[in-house]
C-alpha positions as CSV (number, residue, x, y, z in Angstrom):
1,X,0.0,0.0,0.0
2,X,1.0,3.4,-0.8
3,X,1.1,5.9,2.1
4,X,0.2,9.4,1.7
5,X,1.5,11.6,4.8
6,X,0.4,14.8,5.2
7,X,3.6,17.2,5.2
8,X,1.4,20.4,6.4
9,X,1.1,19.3,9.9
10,X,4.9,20.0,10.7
11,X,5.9,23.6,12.3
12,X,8.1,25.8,10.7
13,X,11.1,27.8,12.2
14,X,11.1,30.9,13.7
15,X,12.6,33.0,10.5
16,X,9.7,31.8,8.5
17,X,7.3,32.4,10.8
18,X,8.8,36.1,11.1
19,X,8.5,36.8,7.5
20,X,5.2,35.3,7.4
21,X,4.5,37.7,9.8
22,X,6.0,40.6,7.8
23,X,4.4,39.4,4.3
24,X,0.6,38.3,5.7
25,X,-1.1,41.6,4.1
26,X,0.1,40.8,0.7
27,X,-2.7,38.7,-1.0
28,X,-4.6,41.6,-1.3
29,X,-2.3,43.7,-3.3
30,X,-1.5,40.5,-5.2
31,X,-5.2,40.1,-6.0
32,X,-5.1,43.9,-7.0
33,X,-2.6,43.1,-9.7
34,X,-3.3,40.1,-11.2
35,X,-6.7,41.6,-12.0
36,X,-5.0,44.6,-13.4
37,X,-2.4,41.9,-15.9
38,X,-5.7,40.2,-16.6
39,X,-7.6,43.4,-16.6
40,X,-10.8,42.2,-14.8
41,X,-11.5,44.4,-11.7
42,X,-14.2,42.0,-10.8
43,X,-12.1,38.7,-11.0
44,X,-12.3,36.6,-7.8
45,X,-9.2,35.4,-7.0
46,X,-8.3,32.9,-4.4
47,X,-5.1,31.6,-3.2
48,X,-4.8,27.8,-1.8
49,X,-2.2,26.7,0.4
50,X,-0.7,24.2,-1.8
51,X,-0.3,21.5,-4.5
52,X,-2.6,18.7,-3.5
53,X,-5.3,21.3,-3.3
54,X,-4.6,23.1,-6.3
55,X,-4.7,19.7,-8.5
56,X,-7.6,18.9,-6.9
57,X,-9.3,22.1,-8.3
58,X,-7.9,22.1,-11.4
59,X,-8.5,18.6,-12.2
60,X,-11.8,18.6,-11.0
61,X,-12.4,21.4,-13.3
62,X,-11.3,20.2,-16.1
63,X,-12.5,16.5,-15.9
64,X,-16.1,15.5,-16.0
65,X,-17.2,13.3,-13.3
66,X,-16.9,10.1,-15.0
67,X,-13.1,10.9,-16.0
68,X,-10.0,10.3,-14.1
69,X,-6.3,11.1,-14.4
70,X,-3.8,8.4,-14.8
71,X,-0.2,9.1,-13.9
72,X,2.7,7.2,-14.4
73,X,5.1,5.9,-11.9
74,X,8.3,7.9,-11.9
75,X,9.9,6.9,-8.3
76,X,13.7,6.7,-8.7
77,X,14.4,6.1,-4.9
């Protein structure tokens, strides 16, 4: 069986935390302009926390439900 672990339940350390800090009002004036390069002022634009979300979106809104995505398997370990 193939084990999936989740890697967003680890901490990070205390530089990352203090940029995080620093950087935490950005989204908004990266939403600002990305609609401006798309020039769409009424664009919703969301920002997920990382890959396995994003393919989830994406494939779910490209596929219909009946479809699936078949990958192959590239380990090298």
């Amino acid at each position: 069986m193939i084990r999936f672990d989740c890697d967003y339940t680890e901490g990070a350390c205390e530089e990352i935390i203090n940029v995080l800090k620093e950087t935490n009002m950005y989204c908004d004036e990266a939403r600002a302009k990305i609609r401006k390069i798309c020039e769409c002022p009424k664009a919703s634009v969301e920002f997920l926390v990382g890959g396995t979300q994003t393919n989830t979106i994406v494939i779910s809104s490209i596929l219909k439900p009946y479809q699936g995505i078949i990958s192959a398997d590239d380990r090298t370990y």
